[in-house]
N, C-alpha and C positions, 0 to 999 in steps of 0.2 A: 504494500500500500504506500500512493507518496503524497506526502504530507508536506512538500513543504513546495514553493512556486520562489524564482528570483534566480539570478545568476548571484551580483553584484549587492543586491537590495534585494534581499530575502526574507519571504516569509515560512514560518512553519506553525499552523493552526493543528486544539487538539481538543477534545472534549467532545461529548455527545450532547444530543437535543435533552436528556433527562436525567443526564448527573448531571451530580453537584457544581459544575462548573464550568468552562471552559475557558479557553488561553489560547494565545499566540505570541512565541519569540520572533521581532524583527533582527534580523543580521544585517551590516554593511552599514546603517545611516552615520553617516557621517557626524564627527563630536560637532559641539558649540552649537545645537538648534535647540531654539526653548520650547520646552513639553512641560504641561503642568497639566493635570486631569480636568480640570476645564475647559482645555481645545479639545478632549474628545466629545463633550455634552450633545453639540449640534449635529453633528454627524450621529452620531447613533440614535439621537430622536427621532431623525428620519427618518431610519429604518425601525425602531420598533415596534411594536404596533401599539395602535391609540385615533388611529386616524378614520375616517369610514372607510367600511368596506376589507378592511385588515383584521386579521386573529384577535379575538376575545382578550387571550394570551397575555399578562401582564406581565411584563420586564423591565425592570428599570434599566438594566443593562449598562451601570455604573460601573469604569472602565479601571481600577485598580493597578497600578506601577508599581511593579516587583525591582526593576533592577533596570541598569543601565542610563539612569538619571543623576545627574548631582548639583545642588544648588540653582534647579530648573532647566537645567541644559542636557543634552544628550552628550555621553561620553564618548562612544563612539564602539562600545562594548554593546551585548545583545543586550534588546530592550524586551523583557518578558513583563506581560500585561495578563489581567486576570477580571474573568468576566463570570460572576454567581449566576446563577439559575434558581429563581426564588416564587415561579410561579407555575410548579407542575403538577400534573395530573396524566398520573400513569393508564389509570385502570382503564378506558374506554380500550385500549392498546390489548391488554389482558384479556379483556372478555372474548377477542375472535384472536389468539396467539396461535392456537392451534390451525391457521388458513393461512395461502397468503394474501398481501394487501396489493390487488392489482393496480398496474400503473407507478409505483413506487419500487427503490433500489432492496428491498428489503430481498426477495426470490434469486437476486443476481447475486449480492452478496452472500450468504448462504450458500450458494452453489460454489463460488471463487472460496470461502474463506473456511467452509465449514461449519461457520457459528455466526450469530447477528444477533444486534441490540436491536429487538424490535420497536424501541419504545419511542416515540415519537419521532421515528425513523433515524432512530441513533444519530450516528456518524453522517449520513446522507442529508441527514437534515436542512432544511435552509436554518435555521438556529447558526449553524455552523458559520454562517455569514456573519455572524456580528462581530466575530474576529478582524475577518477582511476590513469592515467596514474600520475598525480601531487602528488596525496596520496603517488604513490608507489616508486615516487623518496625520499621520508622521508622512506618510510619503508626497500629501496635499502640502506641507508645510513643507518641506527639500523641494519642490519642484517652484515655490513661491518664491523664492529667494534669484530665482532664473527666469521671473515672469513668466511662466506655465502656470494656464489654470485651465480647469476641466470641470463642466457642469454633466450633469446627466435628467433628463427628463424621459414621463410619461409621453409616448408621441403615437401612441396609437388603442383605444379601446373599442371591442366593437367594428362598430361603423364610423367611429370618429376618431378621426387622424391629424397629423401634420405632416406632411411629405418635406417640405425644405426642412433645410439647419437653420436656424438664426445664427445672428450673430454674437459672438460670447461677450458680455459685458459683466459689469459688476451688477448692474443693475437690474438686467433679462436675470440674472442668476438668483439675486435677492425674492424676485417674484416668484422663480419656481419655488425656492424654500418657504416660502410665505403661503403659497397654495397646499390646503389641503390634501390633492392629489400628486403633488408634484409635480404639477403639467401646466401646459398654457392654453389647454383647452379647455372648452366650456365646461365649466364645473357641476353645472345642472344638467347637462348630457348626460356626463361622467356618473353623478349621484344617483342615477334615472339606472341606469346599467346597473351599479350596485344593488340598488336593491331588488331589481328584476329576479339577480340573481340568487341573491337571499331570501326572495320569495319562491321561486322555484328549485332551492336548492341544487343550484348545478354552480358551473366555475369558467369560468373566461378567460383564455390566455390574452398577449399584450405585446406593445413593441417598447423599448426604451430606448431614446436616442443621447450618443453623448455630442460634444463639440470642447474645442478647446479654445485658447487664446493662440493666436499666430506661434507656434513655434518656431523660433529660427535656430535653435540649435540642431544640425545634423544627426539625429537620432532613427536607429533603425542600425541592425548588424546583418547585411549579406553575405550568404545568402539565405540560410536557414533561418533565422533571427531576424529577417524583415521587421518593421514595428508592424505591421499587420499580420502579422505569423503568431506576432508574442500575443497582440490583440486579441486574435481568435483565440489561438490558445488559453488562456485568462478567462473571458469571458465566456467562451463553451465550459468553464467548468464552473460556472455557477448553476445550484439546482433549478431544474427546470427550461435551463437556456436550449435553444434548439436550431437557434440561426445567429450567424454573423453577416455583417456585412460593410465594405464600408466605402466614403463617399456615395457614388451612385450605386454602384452592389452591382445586384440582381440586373435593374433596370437597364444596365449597361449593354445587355444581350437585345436590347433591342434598337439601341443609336447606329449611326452612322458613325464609322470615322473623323468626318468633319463635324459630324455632330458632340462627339466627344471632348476629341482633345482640347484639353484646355493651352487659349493662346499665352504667351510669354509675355510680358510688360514691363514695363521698368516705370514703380509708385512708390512717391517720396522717396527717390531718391536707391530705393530696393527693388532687386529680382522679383516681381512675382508673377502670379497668373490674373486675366480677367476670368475664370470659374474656377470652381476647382471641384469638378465630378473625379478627380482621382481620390477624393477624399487627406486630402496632406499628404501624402505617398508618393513618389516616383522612385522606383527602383528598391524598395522599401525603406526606404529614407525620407525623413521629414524634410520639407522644402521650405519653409516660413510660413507656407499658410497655415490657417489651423485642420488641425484632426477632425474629422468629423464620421461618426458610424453607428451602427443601427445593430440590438439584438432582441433578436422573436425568442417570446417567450410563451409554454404550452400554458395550457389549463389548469390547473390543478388536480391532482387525481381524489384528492380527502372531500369525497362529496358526500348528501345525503341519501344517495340512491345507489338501492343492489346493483351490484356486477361481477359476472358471474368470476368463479374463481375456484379453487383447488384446495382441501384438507394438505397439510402436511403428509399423508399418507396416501394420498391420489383419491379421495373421494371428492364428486363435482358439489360443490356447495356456491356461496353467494359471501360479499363482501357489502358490506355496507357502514360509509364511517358512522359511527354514534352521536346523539343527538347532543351530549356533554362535549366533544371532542369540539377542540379549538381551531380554526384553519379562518388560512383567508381565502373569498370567493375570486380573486385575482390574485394570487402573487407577484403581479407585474408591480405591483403599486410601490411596494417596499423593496423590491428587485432594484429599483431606480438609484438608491445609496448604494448598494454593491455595486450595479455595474461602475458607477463615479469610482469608487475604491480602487475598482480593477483596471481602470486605465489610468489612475494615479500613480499604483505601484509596478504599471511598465513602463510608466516614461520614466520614473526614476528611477528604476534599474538598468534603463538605455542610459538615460543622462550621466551615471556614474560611469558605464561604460565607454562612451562617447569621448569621456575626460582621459582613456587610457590610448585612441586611436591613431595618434600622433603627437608629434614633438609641439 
């Protein structure tokens, strides 16, 4: 099993969805950045649930510094953080232990490993993300010090989307945090869906887009280490992720040539492009624009309705999550902090890298 993601600026998350706890040691941040449990507050608000439409689920998710801080600054030694679990409830897990839970990693593992922590999908758990999210407030603050900044938004529910990037500001950023949803779409759309869902007990997957601030530092390692290679990578391995894509993606299969390429320009004085459907990428290297890219995320499998499934023993039975059991009818909503996390902590395990590529 690998637990840990980073070349340079590493992380290694560890704990299940229903013990006591879980944690994550960052390696590599460089000394002299100030950390003090305060900068993690906002970031992990937004991912935990409280919001509509999000798990019952109460966590404070109060972010604990073990080591690697001294007099508010980072030493430059591993920084081990520690995150309680103070709001569980095992037993709905218990009453069907004996089947498996379709749609979830519970039947894969077991099969790979032998053994599984069934309980609130253990290890597989999204729970498991509120590490990410704590990592990626250190690696939000190393990439700020080089003007990189990286927002991430709701950009598609249902029937309601937004197909462009905006442009990254402080101020487009302030709004998404400020909105409920995380998104810049219609919030009474957005609320209408929720509860459709919660009324007919079913679950809606979602798109999350991130965008950055122009990066002009050359980040990106060819050729296997592309920043769109790490990108994918990173982000396919949050639960639930099921697509990557970035600047125009998908859509690209259906342009022209000329429709495509973005032209060359010289503004203010700098290289850039008049579009950028490459999404910040050429050759897998940042070019100064900003990053921009997009991940689909499924449905949730924890709903309130039978489907069919298999005893432990091969007898055909039925699944169904319990009416106590806590889930969100979207996980896209609170996916929105991780994914930001996850492209926090590959620019700046490029950026550290980037520092070692010449004289």
């Amino acid at each position: 099993m690998r637990n840990r993601f980073g070349s340079l600026f590493s992380l290694t998350t560890w704990g299940e969805s229903h013990g006591p706890c879980l944690g994550v040691v960052i390696d590599g941040c460089p000394a002299g950045l100030q950390l003090s449990p305060e900068d993690f507050v906002p970031a992990m608000s937004r991912r935990c649930p409280g919001r509509p439409g999000t798990s019952p689920r109460k966590e404070a998710d109060t972010v604990h510094i073990l080591s690697g801080i001294y007099q508010g600054k980072t030493t430059g030694t591993p920084i081990a953080l520690q995150i309680f679990n103070t709001d569980v409830n095992s037993d709905p897990y218990r009453e069907q232990d004996d089947r498996y839970r379709p749609g979830h990693g519970q039947f894969a593992y077991e099969k790979k490993y032998g053994i599984v922590d069934p309980l609130g999908g253990g290890r597989s758990s999204g729970r498991e993300t509120a590490c990410r999210v704590a990592a990626g407030v250190i690696a939000a603050k190393f990439l700020a010090h080089y003007d990189i900044h990286c927002l991430a938004f709701l950009s598609k529910l249902g029937q309601v989307s937004i197909e462009e990037y905006p442009k990254y500001s402080k101020e487009f950023a302030q709004s998404i945090y400020n909105s409920p949803f995380l998104s810049p779409l219609n919030h009474d759309a957005i609320f209408q869906i929720i509860t459709d869902l919660q009324n007919t007990q079913d679950s809606l997957g979602g798109v999350v887009s991130f965008i950055t601030s122009p990066i002009h530092e050359s980040l990106g390692e060819p050729v296997f280490s592309k920043v769109q290679a790490m990108l994918a990578s990173a982000l396919m391995s949050i639960p639930a992720a099921k697509g990557f894509e970035i600047g125009l993606g998908f859509a690209s299969a259906d342009r022209y040539g000329s429709e495509y390429i973005d032209p060359i320009i010289i503004e203010d004085g700098r290289i850039s492009m008049r579009s950028n459907n490459c999404g910040g990428s050429l050759g897998g290297i940042t070019i100064g624009m900003p990053l921009n890219g997009r991940v689909v995320f499924k449905p949730t499998s924890s709903i309130h309705k039978p489907c069919g499934t298999v005893t432990k023993t091969g007898e055909p039975t039925s699944y169904v999550t319990q009416k106590g059991s806590r889930h969100d009818p979207c996980v896209t909503i609170r996916a929105v902090g991780v994914v930001e996390a996850m492209v926090n902590l590959v620019l700046a395990d490029l950026l550290l890298q980037q520092r070692c590529a010449r004289l």
